[in-house]
N, CA, C and O atoms as CSV, one atom per row, in Angstrom:
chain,resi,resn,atom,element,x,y,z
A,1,UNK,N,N,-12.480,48.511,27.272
A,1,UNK,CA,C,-11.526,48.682,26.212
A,1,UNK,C,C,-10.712,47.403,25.981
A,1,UNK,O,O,-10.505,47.118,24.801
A,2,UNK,N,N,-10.205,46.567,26.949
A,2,UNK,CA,C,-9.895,45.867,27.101
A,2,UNK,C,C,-10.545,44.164,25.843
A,2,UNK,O,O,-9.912,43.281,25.265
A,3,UNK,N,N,-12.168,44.518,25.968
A,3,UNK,CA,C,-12.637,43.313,25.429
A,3,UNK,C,C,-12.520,43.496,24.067
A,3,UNK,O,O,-12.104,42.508,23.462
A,4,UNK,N,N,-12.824,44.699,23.263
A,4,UNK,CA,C,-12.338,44.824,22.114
A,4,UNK,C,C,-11.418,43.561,21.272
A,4,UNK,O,O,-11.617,42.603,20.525
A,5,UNK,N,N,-10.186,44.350,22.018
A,5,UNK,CA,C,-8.836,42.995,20.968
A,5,UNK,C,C,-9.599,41.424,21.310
A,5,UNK,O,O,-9.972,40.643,20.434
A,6,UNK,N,N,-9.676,41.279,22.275
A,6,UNK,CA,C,-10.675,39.878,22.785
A,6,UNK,C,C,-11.335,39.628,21.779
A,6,UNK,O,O,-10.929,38.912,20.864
A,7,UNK,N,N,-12.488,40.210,21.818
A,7,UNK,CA,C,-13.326,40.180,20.567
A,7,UNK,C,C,-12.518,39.619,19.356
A,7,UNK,O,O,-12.178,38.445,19.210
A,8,UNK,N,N,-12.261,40.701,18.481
A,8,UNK,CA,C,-11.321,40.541,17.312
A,8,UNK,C,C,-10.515,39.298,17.069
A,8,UNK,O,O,-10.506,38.719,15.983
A,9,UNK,N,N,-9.815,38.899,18.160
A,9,UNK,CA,C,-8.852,37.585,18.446
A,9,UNK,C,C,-10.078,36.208,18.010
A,9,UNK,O,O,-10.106,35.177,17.338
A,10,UNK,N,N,-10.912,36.967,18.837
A,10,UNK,CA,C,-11.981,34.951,18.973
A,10,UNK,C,C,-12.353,35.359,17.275
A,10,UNK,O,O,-11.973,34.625,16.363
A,11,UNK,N,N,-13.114,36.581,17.037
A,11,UNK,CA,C,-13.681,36.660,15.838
A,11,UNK,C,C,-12.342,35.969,14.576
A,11,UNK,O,O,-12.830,35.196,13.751
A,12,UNK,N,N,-10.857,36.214,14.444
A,12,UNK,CA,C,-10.445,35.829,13.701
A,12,UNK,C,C,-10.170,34.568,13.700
A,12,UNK,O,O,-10.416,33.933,12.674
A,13,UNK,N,N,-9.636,33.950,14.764
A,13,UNK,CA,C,-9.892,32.716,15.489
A,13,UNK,C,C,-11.039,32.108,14.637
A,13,UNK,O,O,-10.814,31.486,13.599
A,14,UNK,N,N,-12.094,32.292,15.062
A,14,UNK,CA,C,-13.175,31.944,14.506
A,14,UNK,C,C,-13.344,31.722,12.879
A,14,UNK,O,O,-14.026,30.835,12.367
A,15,UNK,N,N,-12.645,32.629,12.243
A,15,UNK,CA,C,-12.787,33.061,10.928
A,15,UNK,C,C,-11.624,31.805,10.058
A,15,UNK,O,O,-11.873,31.224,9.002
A,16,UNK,N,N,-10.616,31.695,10.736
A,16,UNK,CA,C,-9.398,31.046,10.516
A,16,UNK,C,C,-10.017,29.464,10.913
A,16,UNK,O,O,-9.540,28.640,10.133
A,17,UNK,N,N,-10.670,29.029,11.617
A,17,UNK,CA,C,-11.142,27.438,12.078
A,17,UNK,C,C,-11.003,26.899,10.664
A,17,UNK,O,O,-10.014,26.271,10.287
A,18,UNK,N,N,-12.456,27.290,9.615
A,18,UNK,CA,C,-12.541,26.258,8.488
A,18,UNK,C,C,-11.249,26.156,7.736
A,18,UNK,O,O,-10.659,25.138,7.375
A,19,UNK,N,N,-10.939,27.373,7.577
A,19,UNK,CA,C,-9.563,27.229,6.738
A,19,UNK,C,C,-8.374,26.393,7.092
A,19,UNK,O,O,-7.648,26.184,6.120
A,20,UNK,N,N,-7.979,25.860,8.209
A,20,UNK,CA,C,-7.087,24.850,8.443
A,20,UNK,C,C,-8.047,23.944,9.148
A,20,UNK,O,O,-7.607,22.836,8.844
A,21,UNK,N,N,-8.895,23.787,9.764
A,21,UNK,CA,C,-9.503,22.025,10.263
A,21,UNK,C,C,-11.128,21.842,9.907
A,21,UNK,O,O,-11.805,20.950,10.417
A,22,UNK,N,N,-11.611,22.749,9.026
A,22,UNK,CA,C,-12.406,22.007,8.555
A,22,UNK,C,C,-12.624,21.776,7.232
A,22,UNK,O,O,-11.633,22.167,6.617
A,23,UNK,N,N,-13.895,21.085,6.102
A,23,UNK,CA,C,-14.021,20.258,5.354
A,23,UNK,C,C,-13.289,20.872,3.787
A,23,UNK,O,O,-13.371,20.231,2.739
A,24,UNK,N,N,-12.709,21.988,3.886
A,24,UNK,CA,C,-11.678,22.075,2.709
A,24,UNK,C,C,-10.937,22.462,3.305
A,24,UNK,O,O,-10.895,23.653,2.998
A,25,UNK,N,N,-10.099,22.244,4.167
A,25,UNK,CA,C,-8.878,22.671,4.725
A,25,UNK,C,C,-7.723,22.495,4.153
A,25,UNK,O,O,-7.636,21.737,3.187
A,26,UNK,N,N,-6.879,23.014,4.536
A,26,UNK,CA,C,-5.086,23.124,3.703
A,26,UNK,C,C,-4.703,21.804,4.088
A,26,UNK,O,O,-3.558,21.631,3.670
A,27,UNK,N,N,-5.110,20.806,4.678
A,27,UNK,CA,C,-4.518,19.357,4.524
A,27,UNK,C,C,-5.590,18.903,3.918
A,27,UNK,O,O,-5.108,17.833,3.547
A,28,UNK,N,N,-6.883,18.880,3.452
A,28,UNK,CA,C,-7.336,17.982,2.685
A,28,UNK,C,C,-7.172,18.415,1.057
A,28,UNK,O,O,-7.183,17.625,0.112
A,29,UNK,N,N,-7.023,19.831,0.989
A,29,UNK,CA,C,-5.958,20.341,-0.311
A,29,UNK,C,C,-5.048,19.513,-0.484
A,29,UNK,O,O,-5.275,18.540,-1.204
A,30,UNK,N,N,-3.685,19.695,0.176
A,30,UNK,CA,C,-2.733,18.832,-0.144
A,30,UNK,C,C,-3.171,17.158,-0.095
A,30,UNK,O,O,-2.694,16.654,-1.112
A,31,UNK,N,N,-3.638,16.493,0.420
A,31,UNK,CA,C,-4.298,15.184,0.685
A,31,UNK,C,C,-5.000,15.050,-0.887
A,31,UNK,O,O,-5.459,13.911,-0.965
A,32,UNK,N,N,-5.128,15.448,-1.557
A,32,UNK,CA,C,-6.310,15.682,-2.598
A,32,UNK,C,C,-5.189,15.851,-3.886
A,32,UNK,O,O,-5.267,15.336,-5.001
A,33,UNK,N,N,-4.464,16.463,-3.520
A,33,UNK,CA,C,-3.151,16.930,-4.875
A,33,UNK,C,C,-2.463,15.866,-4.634
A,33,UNK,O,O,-2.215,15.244,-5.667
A,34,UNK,N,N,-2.023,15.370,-3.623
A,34,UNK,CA,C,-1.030,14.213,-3.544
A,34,UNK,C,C,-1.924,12.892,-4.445
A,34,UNK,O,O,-1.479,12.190,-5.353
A,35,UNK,N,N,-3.503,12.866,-3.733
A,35,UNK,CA,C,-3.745,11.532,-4.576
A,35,UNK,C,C,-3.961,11.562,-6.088
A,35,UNK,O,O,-3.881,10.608,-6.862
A,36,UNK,N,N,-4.378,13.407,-6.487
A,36,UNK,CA,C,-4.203,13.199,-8.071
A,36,UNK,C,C,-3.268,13.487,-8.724
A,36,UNK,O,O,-3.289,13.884,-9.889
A,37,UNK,N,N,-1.926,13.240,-7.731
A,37,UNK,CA,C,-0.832,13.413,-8.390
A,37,UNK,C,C,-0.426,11.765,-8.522
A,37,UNK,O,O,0.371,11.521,-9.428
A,38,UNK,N,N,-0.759,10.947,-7.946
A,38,UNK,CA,C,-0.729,9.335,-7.937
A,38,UNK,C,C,-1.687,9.061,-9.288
A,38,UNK,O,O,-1.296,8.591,-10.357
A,39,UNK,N,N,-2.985,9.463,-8.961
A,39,UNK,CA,C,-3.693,8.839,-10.026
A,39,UNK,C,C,-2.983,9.193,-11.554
A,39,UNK,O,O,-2.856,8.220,-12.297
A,40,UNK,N,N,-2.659,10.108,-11.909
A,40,UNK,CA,C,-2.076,10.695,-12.653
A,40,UNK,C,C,-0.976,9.732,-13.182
A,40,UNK,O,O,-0.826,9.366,-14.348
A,41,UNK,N,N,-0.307,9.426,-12.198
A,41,UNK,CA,C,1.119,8.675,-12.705
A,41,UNK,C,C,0.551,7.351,-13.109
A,41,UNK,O,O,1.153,6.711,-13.971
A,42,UNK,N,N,-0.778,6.769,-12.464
A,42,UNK,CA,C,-1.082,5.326,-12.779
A,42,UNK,C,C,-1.763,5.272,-14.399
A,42,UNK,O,O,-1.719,4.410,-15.277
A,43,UNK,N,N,-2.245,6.298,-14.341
A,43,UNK,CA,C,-2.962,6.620,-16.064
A,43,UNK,C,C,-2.360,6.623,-16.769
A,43,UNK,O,O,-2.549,5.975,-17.799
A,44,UNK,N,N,-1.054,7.564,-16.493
A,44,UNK,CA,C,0.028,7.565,-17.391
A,44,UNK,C,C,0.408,6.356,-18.027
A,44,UNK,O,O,0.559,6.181,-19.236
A,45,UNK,N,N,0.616,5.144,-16.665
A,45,UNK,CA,C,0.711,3.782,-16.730
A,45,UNK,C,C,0.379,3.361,-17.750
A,45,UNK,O,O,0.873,3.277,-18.874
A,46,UNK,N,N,-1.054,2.930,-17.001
A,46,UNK,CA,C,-2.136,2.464,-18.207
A,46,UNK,C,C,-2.370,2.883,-19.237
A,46,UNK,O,O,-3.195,2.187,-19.827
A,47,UNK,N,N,-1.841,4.208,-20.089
A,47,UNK,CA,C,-2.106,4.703,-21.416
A,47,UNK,C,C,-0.718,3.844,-22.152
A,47,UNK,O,O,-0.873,3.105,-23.125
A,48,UNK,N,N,0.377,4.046,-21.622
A,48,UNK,CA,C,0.932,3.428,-22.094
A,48,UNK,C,C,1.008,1.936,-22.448
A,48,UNK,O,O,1.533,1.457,-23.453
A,49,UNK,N,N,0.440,1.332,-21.522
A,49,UNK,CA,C,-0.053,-0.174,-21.559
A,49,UNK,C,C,-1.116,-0.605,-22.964
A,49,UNK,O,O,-1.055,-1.386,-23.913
A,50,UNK,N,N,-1.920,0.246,-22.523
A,50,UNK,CA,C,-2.524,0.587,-23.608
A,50,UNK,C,C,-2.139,0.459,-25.033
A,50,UNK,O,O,-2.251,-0.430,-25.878
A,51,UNK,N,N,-1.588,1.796,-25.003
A,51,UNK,CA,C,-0.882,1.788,-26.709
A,51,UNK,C,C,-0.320,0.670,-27.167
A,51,UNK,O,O,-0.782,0.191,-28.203
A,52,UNK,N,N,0.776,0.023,-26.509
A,52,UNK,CA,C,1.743,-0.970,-26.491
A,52,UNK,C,C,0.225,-2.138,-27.233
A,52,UNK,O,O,0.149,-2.393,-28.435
A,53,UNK,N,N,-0.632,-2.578,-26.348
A,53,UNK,CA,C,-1.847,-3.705,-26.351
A,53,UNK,C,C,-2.155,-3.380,-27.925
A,53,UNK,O,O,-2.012,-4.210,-28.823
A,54,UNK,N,N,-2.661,-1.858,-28.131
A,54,UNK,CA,C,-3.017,-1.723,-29.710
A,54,UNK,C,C,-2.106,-1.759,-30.568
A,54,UNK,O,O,-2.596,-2.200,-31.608
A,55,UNK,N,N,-0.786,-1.476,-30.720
A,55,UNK,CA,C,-0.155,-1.649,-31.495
A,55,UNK,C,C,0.077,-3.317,-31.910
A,55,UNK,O,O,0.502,-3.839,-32.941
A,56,UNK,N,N,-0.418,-3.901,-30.579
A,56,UNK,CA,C,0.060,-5.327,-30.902
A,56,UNK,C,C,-1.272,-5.869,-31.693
A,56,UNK,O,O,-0.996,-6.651,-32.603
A,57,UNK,N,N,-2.363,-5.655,-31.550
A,57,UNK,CA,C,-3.239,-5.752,-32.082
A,57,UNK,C,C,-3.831,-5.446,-33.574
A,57,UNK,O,O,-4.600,-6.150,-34.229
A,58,UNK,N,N,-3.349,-4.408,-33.860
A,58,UNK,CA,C,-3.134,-3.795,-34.774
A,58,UNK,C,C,-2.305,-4.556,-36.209
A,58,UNK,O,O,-2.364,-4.552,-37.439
A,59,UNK,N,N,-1.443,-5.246,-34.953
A,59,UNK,CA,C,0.140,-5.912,-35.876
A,59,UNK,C,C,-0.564,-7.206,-36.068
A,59,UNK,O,O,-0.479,-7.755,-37.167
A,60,UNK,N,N,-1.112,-7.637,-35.302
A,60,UNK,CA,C,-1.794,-8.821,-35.799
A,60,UNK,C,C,-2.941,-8.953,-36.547
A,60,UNK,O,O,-3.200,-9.964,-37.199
A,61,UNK,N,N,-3.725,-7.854,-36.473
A,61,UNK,CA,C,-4.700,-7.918,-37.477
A,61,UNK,C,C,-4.524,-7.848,-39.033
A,61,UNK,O,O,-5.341,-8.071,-39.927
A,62,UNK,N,N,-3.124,-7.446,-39.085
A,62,UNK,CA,C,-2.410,-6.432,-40.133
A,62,UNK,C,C,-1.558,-7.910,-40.873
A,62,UNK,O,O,-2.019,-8.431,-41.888
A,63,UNK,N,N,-0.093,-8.525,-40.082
A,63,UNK,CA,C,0.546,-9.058,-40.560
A,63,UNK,C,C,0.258,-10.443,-40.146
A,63,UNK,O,O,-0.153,-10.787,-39.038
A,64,UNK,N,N,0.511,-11.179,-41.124
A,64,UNK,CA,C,1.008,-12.513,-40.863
A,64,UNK,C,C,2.309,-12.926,-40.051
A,64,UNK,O,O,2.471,-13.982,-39.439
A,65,UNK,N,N,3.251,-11.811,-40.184
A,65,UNK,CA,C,4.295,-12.472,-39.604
A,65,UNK,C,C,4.581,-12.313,-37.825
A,65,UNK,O,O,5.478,-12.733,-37.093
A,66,UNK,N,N,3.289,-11.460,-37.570
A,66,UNK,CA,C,3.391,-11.980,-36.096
A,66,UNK,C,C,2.896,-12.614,-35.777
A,66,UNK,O,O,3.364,-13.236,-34.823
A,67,UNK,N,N,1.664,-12.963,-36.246
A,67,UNK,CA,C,0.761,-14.342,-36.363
A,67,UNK,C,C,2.341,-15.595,-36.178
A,67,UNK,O,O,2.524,-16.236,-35.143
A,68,UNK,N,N,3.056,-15.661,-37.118
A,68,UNK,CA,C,3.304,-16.679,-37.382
A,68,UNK,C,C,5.220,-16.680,-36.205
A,68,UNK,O,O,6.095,-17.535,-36.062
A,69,UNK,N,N,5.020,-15.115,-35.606
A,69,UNK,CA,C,5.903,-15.322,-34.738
A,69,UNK,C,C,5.532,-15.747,-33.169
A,69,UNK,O,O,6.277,-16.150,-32.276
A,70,UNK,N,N,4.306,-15.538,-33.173
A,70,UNK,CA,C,3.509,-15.772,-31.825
A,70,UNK,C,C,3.408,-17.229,-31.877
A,70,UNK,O,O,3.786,-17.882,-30.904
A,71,UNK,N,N,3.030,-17.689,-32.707
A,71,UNK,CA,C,2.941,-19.318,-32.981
A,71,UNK,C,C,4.286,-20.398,-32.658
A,71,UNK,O,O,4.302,-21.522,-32.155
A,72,UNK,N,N,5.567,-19.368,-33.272
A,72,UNK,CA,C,6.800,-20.165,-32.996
A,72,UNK,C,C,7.617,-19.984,-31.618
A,72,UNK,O,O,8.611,-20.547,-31.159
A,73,UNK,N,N,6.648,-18.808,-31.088
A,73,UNK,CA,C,7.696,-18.351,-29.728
A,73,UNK,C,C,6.584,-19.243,-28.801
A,73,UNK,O,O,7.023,-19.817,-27.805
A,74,UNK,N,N,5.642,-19.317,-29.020
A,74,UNK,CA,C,4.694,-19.729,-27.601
A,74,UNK,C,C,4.055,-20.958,-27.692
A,74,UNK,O,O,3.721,-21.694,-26.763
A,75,UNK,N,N,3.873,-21.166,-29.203
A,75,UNK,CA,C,3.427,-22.890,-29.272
A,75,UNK,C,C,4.314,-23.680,-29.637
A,75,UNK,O,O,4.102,-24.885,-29.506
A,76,UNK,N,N,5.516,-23.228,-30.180
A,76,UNK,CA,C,6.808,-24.255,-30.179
A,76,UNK,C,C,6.364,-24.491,-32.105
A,76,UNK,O,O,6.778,-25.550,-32.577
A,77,UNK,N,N,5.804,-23.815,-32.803
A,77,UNK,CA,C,4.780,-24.745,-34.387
A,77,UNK,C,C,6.215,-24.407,-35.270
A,77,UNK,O,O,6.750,-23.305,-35.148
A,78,UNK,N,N,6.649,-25.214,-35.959
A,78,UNK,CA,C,7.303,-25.283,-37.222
A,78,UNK,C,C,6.851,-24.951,-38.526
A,78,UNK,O,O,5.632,-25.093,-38.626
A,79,UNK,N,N,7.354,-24.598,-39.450
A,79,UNK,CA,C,6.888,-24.540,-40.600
A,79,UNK,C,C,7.233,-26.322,-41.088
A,79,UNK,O,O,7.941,-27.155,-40.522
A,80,UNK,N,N,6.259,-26.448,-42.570
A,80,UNK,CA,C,6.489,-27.851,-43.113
A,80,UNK,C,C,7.835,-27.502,-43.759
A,80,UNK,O,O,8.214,-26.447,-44.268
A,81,UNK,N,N,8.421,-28.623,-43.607
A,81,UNK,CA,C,9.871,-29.138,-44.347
A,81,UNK,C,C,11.005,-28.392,-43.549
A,81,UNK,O,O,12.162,-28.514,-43.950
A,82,UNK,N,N,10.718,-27.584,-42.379
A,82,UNK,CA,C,12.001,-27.673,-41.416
A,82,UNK,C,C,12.486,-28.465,-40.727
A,82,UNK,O,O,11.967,-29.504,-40.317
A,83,UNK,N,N,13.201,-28.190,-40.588
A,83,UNK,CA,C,14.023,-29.267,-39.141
A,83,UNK,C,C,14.753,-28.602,-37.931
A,83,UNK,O,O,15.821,-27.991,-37.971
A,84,UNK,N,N,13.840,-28.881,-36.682
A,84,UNK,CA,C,13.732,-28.298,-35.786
A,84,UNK,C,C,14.817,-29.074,-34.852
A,84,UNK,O,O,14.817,-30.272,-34.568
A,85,UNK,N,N,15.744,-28.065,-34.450
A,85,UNK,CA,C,16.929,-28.648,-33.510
A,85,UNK,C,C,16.690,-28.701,-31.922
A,85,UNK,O,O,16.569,-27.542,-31.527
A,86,UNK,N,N,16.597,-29.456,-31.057
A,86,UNK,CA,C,16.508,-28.903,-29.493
A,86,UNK,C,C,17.626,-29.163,-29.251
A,86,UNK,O,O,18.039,-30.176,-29.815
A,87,UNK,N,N,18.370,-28.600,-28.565
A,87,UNK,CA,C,19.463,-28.287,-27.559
A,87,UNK,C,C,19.129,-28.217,-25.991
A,87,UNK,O,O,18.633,-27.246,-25.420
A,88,UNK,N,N,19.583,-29.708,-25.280
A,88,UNK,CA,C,19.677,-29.837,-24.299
A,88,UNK,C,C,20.596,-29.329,-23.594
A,88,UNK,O,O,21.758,-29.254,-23.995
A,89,UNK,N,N,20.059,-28.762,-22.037
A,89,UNK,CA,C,21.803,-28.486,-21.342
A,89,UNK,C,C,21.778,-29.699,-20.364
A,89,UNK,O,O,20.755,-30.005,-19.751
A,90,UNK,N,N,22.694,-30.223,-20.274
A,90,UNK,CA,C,23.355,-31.293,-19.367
A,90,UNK,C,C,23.279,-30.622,-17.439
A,90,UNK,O,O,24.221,-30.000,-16.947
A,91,UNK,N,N,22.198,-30.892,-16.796
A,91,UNK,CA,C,22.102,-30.692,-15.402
A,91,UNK,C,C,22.903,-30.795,-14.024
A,91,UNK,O,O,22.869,-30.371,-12.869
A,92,UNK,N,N,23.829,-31.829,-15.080
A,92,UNK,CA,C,24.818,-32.502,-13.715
A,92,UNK,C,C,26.009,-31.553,-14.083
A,92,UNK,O,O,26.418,-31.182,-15.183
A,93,UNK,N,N,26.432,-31.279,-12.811
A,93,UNK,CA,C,27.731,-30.861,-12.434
A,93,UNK,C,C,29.032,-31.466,-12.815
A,93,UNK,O,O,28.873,-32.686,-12.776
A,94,UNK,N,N,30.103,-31.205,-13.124
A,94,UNK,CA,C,31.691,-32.040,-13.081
A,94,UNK,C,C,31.856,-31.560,-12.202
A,94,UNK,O,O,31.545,-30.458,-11.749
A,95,UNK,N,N,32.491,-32.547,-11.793
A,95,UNK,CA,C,33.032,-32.722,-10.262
A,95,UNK,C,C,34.139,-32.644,-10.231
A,95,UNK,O,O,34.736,-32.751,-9.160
């Protein structure tokens, strides 16, 4: 009478193994939600990166005037008949 509960114990024992340590277990569940809860946030990322890239693309295929603002912010280009001011700052200290 005795081996009965015995029994039963190993049998649930037994029954309970895969479910916490083996190959779908409740930590490789959570292990698995945590990383597509990461991937998730990095997509998010990148969609937004994204959009931002096409809109700029978009703007340039579209207007001249980013054409011609990309030109004055990054190549330094003037239009003809301006006059382009530089403003130096002075490095040295007063003492």
């Amino acid at each position: 009478m005795k081996l009965v509960p015995l029994i039963l114990i190993a049998l649930i024992a037994a029954l309970q193994y895969p479910l916490w340590m083996g190959k779908g277990s409740w930590s490789r569940v959570w292990e698995v939600d945590r990383q597509l809860h990461e991937q998730t946030q990095a997509n998010q990322k990148l969609q937004t990166r994204n959009a931002a890239l096409d809109a700029e693309v978009r703007n340039l295929k579209q207007g001249l005037e980013a054409i011609e603002e990309r030109a004055r912010s990054e190549l330094g280009m003037i239009k003809q008949d301006e006059i382009f001011f530089q403003i130096l700052e002075d490095k040295r200290k007063a003492n």
